[in-house]
C-alpha positions in Angstrom: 133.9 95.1 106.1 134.4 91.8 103.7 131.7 91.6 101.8 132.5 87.7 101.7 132.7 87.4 105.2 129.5 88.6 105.7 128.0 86.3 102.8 129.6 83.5 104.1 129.1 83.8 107.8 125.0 84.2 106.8 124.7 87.8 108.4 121.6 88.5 106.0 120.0 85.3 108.9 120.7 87.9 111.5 119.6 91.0 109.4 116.3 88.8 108.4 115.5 88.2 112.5 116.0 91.8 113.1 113.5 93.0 110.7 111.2 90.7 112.2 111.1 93.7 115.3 110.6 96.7 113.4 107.5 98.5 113.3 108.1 100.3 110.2 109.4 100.0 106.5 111.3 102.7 106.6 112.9 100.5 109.6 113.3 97.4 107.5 114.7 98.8 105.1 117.2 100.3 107.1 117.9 96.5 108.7 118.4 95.2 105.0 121.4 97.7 104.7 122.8 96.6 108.0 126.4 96.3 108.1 129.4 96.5 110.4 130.5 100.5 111.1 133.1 102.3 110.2 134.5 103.6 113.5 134.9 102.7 116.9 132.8 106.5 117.9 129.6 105.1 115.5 129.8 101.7 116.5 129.4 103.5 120.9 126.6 105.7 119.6 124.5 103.1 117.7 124.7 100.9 121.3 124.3 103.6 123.6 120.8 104.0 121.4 120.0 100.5 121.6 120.5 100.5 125.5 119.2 103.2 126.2 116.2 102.1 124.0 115.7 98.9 125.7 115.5 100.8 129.3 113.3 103.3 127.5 110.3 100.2 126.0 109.6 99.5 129.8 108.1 103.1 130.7 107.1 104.2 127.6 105.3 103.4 124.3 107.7 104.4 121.4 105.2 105.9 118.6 106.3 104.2 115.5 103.2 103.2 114.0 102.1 104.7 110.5 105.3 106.2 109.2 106.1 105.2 105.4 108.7 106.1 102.5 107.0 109.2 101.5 110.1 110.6 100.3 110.6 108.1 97.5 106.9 109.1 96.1 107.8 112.4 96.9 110.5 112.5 94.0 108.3 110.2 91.5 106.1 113.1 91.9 108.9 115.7 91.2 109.6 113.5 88.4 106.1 112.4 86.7 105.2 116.6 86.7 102.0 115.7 88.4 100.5 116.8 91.8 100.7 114.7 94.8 97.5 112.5 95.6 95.8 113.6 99.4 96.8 110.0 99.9 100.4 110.8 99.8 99.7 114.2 101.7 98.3 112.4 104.2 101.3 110.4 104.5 103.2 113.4 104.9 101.8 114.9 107.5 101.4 111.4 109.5 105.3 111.6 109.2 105.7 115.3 110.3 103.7 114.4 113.4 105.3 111.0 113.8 108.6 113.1 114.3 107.0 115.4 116.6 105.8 112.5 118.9 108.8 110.9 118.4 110.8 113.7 119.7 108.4 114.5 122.8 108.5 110.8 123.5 112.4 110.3 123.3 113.2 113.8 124.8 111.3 113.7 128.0 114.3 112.3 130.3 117.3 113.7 128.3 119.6 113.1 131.5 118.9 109.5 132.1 118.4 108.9 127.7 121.4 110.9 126.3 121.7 109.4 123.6 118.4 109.1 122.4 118.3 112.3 123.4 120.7 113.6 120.6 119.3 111.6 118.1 115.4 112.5 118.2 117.0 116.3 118.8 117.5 115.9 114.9 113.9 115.3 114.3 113.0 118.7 112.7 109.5 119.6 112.2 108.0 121.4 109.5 105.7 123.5 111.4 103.8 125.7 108.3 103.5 122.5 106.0 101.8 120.5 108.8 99.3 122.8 109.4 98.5 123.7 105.5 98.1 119.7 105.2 95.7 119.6 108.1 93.9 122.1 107.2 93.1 121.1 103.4 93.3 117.5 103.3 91.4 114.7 105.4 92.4 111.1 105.1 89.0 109.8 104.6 87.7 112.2 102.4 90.6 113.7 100.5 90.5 117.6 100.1 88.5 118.9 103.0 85.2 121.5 101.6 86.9 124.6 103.4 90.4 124.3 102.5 89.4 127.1 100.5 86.3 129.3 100.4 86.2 128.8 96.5 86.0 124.8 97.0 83.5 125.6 100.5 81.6 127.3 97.8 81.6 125.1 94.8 80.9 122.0 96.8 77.7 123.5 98.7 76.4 124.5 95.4 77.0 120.9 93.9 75.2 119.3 96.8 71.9 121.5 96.4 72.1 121.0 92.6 72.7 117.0 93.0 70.0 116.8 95.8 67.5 118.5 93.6 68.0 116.6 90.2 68.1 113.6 92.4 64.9 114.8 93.4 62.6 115.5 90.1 64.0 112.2 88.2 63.3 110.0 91.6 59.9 111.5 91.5 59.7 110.8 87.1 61.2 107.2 88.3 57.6 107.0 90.4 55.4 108.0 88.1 53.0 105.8 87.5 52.3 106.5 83.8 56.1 105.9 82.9 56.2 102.7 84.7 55.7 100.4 81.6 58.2 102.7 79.7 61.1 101.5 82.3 63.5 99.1 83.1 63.5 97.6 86.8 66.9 99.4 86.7 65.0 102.7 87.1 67.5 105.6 87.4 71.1 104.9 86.1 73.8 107.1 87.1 76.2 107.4 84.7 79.0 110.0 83.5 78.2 112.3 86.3 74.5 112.3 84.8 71.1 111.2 85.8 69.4 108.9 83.4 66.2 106.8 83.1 66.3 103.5 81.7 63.8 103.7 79.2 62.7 100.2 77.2 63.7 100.8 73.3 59.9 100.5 72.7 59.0 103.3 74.9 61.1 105.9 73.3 58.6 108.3 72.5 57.3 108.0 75.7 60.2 109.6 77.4 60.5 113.2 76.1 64.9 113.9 77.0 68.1 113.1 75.2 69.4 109.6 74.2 73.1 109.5 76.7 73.4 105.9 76.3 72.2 102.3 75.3 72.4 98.6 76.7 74.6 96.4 74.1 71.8 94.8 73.2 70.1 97.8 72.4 66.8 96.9 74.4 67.4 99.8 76.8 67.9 103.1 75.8 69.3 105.4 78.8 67.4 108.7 78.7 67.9 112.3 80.4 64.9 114.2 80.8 64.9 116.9 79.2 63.6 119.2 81.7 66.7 118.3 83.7 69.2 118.9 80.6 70.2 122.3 81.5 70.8 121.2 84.8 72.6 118.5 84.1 75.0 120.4 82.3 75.1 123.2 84.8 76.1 119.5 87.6 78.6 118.7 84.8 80.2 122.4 85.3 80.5 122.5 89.2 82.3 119.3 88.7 84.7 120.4 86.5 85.2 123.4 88.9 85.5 121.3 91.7 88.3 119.2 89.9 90.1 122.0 88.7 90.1 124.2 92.2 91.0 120.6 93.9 94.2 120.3 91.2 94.6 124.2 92.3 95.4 122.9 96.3 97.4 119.8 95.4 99.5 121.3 93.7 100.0 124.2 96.2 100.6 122.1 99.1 102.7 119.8 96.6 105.0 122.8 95.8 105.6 123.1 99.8 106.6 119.8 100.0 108.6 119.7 97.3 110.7 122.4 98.7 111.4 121.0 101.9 111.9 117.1 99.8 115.6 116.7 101.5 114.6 117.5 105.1 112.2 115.2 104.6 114.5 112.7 103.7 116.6 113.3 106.6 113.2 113.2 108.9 112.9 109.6 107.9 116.6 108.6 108.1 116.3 109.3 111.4 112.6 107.8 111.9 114.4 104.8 110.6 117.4 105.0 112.8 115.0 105.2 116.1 113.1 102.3 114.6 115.9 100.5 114.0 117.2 101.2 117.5 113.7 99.9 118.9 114.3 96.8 116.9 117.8 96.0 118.6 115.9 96.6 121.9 112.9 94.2 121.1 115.5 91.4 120.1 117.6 92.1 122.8 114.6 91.7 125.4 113.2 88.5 123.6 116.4 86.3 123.3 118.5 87.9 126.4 120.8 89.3 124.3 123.7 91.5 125.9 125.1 94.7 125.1 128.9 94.0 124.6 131.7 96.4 125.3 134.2 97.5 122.9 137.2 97.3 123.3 140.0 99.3 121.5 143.3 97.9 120.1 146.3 100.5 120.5 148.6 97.7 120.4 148.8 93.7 119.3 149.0 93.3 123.2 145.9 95.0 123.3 143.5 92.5 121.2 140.8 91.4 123.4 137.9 88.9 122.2 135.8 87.6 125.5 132.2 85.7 124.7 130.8 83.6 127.9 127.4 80.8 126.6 127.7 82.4 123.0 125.1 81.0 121.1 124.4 81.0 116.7 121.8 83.8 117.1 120.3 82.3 114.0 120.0 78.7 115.3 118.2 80.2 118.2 115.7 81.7 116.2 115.0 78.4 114.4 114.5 76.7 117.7 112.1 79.4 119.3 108.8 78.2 120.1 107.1 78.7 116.8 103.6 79.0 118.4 104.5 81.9 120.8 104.6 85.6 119.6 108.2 86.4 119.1 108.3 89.3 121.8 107.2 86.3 124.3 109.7 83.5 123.9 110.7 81.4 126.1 114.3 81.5 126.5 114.9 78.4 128.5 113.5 76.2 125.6 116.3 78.2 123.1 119.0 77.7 125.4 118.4 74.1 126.0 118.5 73.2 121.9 121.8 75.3 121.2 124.9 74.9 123.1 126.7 77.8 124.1 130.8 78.3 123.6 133.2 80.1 125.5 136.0 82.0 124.2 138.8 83.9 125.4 141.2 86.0 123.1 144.1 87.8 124.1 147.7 88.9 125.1 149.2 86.5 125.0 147.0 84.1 122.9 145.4 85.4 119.9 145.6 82.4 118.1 142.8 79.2 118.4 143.1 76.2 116.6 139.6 74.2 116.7 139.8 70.1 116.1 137.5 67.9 116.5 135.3 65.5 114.7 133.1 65.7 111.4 129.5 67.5 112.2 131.1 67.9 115.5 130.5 72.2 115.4 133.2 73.6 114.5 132.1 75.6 111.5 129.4 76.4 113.5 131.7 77.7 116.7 133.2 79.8 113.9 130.0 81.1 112.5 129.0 82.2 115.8 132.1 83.9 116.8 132.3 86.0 113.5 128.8 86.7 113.7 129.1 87.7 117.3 131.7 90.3 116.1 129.8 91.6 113.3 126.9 92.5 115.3 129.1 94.0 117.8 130.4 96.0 114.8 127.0 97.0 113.7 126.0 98.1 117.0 124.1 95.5 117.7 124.1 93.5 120.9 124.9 89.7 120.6 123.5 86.6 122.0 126.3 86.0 125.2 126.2 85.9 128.5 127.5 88.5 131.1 129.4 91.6 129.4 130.8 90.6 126.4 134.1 92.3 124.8 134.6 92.6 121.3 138.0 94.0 119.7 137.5 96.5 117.4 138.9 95.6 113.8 139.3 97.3 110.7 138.3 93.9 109.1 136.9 90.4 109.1 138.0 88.2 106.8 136.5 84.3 106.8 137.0 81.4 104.6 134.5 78.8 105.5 132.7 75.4 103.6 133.4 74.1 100.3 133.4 76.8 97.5 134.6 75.2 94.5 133.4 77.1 91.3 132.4 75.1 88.3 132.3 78.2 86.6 135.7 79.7 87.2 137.2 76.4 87.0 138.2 75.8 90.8 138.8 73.1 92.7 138.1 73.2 96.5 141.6 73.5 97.3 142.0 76.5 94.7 139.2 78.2 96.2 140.4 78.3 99.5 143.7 79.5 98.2 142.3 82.1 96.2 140.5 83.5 99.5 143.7 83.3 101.8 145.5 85.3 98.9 143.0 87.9 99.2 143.3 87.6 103.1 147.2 88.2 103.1 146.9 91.1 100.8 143.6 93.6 102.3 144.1 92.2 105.9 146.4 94.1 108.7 147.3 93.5 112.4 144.1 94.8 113.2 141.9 92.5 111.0 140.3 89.2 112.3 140.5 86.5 110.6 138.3 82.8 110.6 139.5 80.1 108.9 137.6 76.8 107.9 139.4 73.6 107.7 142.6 75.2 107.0 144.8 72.9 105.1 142.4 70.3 103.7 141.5 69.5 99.7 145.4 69.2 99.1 148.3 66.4 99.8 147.9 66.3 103.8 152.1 67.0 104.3 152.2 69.4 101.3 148.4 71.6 103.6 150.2 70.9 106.9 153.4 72.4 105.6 151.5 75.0 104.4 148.9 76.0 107.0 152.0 75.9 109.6 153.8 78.6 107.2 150.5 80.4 107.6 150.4 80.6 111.1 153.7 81.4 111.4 153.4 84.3 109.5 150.1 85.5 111.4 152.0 85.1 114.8 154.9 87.0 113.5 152.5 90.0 112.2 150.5 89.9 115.4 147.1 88.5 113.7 144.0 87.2 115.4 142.4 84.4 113.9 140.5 81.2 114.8 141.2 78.3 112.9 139.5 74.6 112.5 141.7 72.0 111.3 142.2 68.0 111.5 146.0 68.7 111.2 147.9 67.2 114.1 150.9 69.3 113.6 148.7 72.5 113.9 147.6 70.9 117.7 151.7 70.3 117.6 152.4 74.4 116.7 150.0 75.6 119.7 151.6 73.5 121.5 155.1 75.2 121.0 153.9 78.9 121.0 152.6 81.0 123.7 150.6 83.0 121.4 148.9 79.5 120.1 145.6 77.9 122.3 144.4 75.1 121.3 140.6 74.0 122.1 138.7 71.0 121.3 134.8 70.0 120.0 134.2 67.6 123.1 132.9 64.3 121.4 131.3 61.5 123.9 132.9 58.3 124.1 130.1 56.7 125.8 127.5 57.6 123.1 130.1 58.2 120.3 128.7 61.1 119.2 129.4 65.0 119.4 127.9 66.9 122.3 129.0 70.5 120.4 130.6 71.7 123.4 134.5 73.7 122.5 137.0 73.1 125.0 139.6 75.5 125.5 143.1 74.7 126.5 143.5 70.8 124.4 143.5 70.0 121.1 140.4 67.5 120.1 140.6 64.4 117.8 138.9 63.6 114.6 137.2 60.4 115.9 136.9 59.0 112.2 137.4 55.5 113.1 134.6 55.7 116.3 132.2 57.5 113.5 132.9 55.4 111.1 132.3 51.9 112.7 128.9 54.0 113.9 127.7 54.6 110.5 128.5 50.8 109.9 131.4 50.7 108.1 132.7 46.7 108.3 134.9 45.7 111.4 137.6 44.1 109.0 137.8 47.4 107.1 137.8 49.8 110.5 139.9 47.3 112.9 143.1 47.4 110.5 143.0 50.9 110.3 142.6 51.6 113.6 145.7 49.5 114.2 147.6 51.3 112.2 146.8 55.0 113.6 147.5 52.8 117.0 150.6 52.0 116.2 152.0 55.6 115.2 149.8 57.7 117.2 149.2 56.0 120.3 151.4 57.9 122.4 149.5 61.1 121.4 146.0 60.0 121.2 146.8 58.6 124.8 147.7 62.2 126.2 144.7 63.4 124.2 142.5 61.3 125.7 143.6 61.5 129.4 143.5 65.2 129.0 139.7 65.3 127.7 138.8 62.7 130.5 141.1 65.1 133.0 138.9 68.2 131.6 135.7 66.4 131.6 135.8 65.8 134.9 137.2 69.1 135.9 134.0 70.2 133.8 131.6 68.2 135.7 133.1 68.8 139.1 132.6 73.1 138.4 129.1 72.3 137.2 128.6 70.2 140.2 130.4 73.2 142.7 128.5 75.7 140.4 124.8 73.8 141.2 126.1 73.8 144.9 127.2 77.3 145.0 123.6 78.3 143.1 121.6 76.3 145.9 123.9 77.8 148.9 122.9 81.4 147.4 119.5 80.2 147.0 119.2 78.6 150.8 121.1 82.0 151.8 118.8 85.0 150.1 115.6 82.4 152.0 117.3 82.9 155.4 118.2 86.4 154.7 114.4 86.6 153.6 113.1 84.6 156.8 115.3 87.0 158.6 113.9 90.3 157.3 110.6 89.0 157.7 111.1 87.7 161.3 112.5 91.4 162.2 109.7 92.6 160.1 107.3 91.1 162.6 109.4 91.7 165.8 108.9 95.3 165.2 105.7 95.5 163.9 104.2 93.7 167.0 107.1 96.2 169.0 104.6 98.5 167.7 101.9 97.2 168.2 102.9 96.5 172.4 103.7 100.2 172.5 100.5 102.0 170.9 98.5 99.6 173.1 100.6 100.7 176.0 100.0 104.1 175.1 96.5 103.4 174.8 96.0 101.9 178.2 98.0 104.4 180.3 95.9 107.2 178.5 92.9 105.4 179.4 93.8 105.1 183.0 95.0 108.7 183.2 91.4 109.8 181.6 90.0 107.9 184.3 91.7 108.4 187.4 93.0 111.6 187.2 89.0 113.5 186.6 88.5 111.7 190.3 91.5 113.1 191.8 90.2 116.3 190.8 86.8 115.3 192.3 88.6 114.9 195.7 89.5 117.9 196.1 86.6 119.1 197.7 87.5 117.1 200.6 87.7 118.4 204.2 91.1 120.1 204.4 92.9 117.5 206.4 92.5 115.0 204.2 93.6 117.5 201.1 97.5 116.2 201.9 96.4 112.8 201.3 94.5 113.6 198.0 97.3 115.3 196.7 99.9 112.2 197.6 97.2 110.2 195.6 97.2 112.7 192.5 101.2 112.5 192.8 101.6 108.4 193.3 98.8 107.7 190.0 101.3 110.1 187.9 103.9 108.5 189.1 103.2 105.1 188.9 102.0 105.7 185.2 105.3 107.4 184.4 107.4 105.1 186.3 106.8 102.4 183.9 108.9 100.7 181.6 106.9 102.8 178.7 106.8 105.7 180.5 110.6 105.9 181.3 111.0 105.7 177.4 108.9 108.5 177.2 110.8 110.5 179.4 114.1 109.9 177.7 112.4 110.6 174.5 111.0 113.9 175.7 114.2 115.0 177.2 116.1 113.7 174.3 114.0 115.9 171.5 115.6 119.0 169.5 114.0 121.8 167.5 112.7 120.5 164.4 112.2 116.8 165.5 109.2 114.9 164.7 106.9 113.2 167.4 103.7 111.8 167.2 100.9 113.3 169.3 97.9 110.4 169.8 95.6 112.4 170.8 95.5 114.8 168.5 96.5 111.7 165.8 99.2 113.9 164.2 102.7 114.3 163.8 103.9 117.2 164.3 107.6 119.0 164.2 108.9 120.4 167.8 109.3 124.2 168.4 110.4 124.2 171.7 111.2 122.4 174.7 110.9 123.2 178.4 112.3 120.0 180.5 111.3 121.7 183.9 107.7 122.0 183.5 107.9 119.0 181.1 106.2 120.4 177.6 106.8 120.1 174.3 105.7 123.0 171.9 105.0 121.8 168.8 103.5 123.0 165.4 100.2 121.7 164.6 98.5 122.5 161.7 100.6 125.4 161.1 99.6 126.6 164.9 102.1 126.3 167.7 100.6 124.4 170.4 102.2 123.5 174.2 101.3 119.6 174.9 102.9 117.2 177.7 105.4 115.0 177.9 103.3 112.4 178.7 100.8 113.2 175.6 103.9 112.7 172.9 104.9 109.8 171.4 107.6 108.2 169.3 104.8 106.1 167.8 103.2 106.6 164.2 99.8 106.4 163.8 98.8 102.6 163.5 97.1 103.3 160.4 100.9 104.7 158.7 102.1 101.1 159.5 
């Protein structure tokens, strides 16, 4: 890609927001190298990450914390021929354990995360080292006491010998005969020895050897001499201590210098998933949208499609300062920057921009390369819907004033010298943003020229977008079906820019309106105005009737747009009510039934025990008992709920579910005999015969 372009078009802004969302250096680092890729496969992969990334941050914590560039240190080691501090052990195995997290983490759903899948599938562990580093060093302490039993042993034996010369000079320090002979210092500690601080006078009080004296000389440090030998025995373990300490660095800093380039490609990768997770966070904080590529086999082909496109770097200068950048509010953003649309394509690929000064052109530009860019470094951009970005093998823009003092140009020779360098790198597949094309020069001498221009790009099958004040550039869309024009709205009302671009009609430069704002005299800006009158007219007049013809065709969608929003509102509160309403309906459907259920079983427990009772009767009157027993079953099956039932029952297959109250389970049917009207059904595992009348399409009221 152009290194220009990207200078020019600010991309470093975008790289510098994006590093704001990584968690690690390694990360950032990776953000500050940022730049479009170099083919349409990488540019797929390095979104599918990012997508699949921001899915990924709702379910799961991505472990990112505590990785650093260990492999840089790594090679000043190799380099400096000393062994590597625990410190920088430490950080080793934080990043051999990071990976393993990392790949656990990203792994877990490889069918829904492919992507992410394949990339933390290259985060190779290095099993051996990470335990060796465990075991020997401790990120408080350094070396651990038993990473060897040499070290276990030398260290237990410097404790003891420490504890007990501690121990004899704390007990000199106290004795009461040498307390005239010391300093309120007491015991110094100095050079890995123990030491009294003995006043110069005292001297030959102190019976020990002379280590040290105060620069004034009034204090005279002193080692007893009793404690002498072992001191010098202390000074020993020490020096064996440092030297089997040296011993393990440098064994553990041999294994990792072996395995130095995997470690390096362990942290390209770290910094790959961190700068995925970075794409993801911005993506989430300033509703950015993951844009679809679009390949160009042919001219025809070329498709560019942004919907509410906004500067992403003007957005991050209007956050909310005070919030936390992973909590912004988005509505605040979108009000301060207004959004474009733009729509390139067979047959138009094409745009010529006018409009007035400060009106946001350059910045319509701006946002349309940068939109690209980010595209092209698989990033998503800050658009609406599902953007489409064409790939290109190249972006070329020439944008603002770049005279050089230096190399002696003027304004008009810089842009020149950019546009040369344009005509000879670019291709059919490049895209190409021009600023002001034309100006700094005799106006018929640029016109004539920036006409030639885009000419030629027409006849090669270019894309570009182009802002001009040229009115035979509006003239050339005009007259070529590959041309669109589109125009900075300006306010005639207010006289100022609202920084919306209209497609489809060319915009005007408004100089006189701006000029008479800013104050310029009425007997300087009336003349001229009669003059452009009097050779324009015709043209500004079709101008301006078609911006008041679009403004209110504007207005009127944003009015239908408000109404169609509030009819989908009013419609998904109906549908709502609706659900609800049905909601209700059935739940009290079930409600009626259970408590049907309820009362018939209630009656039947009560009438049918004294039917039984009756039996006893005289056996005349057994007829009549029995017509009783038969009219109570009838009458509780003849109704409405007990007709139901009966259907139900009758209508039941093997392996159908009913409810059985009495038992308060549900229970899957076996077997059906619709003569003697029973259900066998499996409860608990147990096959179990129950009546028609004791089953029930109705859950327990507890399930509801």
């Amino acid at each position: 890609m152009n290194s220009h372009a990207l200078r020019v078009l600010e991309f470093d802004s975008v790289r510098e927001v994006l590093a704001a969302y990584a968690v690690t250096s390694l990360g950032k680092a990776s953000i500050s190298r940022l730049e479009p890729l170099g083919s349409p496969d990488e540019v797929e992969t390095r979104l599918a990450e990012a997508r699949e990334m921001s899915e990924l941050v709702d379910i799961a914590r991505i472990p990112l914390a505590g990785f650093k560039d260990v492999a840089a240190a790594v090679r000043a080691v190799a380099e400096g021929g000393r062994p590597g501090e625990p410190d920088l052990l430490y950080d080793v195995l934080v990043l051999l354990r990071g990976g393993v997290s990392l790949r656990d983490t990203l792994t877990r759903q490889p069918d829904d995360f492919p992507a992410l899948t394949c990339l933390a599938d290259q985060l190779v562990d290095q099993p051996e080292l990470r335990e060796e580093i465990e075991h020997a060093i401790d990120p408080r302490d350094g070396v651990r006491d038993d990473a060897t039993p040499r070290l276990r042993e030398i260290r237990r034996d410097l404790r003891r010998l420490r504890e007990s010369i501690r121990e004899r000079i704390h007990r000199k320090a106290s004795d009461s005969r040498l307390q005239r002979a010391l300093q309120t210092e007491g015991i110094k500690f100095k050079n890995d020895r123990y030491m009294l601080s003995v006043k110069a006078e005292f001297r030959q009080t102190v019976p020990g050897v002379i280590r040290d004296r105060s620069h004034s000389g009034s204090t005279l440090y002193i080692e007893p001499g009793d404690l002498v030998l072992d001191g010098d025995a202390l000074l020993g373990l020490i020096d064996d201590e440092r030297d089997e300490v040296q011993k393990i660095l440098w064994q553990l800093t041999r294994q990792v210098l072996k395995v130095e380039s995997e470690l390096q490609a362990l942290q390209d990768i770290v910094s790959q998933i961190d700068l995925a997770h970075a794409k993801a966070l911005y993506a989430r904080a300033f509703g950015l949208a993951f844009p679809e590529l679009v390949s160009r086999d042919s001219a025809d082909s070329f498709e560019l499609s942004l919907t509410e496109a906004r500067h992403p770097y003007l957005m991050w200068l209007n956050r909310d300062t005070r919030r936390e950048i992973h909590d912004i509010p988005l509505e605040h953003v979108r009000e301060k920057v207004v959004p474009l649309d733009v729509t390139l394509g067979h047959p138009h690929r094409l745009l010529i921009v006018t409009g007035p000064n400060t009106g946001g052109k350059t910045v319509a530009l701006k946002t349309i390369g940068l939109c690209i860019i980010m595209a092209m470094s698989g990033m998503p951009v800050p658009a609406a819907g599902s953007p489409r970005i064409p790939w290109i093998s190249n972006l070329f823009a020439d944008i603002g004033d770049e005279q050089s003092i230096e190399q002696n140009l003027s304004t008009f020779s810089s842009h020149l010298t950019n546009l040369v360098e344009i005509l000879r790198e670019g291709d059919s597949n490049s895209f190409v943003l021009l600023d002001e094309l034309g100006a700094g020069t005799d106006p018929l001498e640029g016109a004539a020229l920036a006409t030639a221009l885009l000419q030629w790009f027409k006849d090669q099958g270019w894309a570009a977008v182009i802002t001009t004040h040229l009115s035979s550039l509006k003239e050339f869309a005009f007259l070529n079906d590959e041309v669109e024009n589109a125009a900075m709205e300006f306010d005639p009302q207010t006289l100022e820019p609202t920084f919306r671009m209209i497609t489809g009609i060319p915009g005007r430069s408004h100089a006189l309106e701006i000029a008479r704002r800013l104050g310029v005299p009425e007997d300087v800006v009336g003349p001229a105005e009669e003059s452009v009158h009097a050779t324009q007219a015709p043209t500004r007049d079709v101008i301006e009737k078609m911006m008041e013809s679009r403004r209110r065709m504007d207005k009127e969608q944003r009015r239908m747009q408000r109404l169609r929003q509030r009819a989908q509102g009013e419609r998904r509160a109906a549908e709502a009510e609706r659900e609800e309403a049905e909601f209700e309906r059935q739940a009290l459907r079930r409600e009626a039934d259970a408590l049907c259920e309820e009362t018939i079983r209630e009656a039947k427990d009560r009438l049918l025990p004294i039917t039984r009772q009756l039996q006893n009767v005289p056996k005349s009157l057994v007829p009549v008992v029995e017509e009783l027993r038969w009219m109570i079953e009838l009458l509780l099956t003849a109704t409405p709920l007990g007709k139901r039932r009966e259907e139900f029952a009758r209508s039941l297959k093997k392996e159908d579910m009913v409810y059985v109250p009495k038992f308060r389970e549900s229970c899957k049917v076996r077997k059906i005999n619709k003569t003697e009207r029973v259900v066998t059904v499996l409860l608990n595992g147990i096959p179990t015969a129950v009546s028609f009348d004791d089953i029930s399409w109705v859950d327990e009221p507890s399930s509801h």
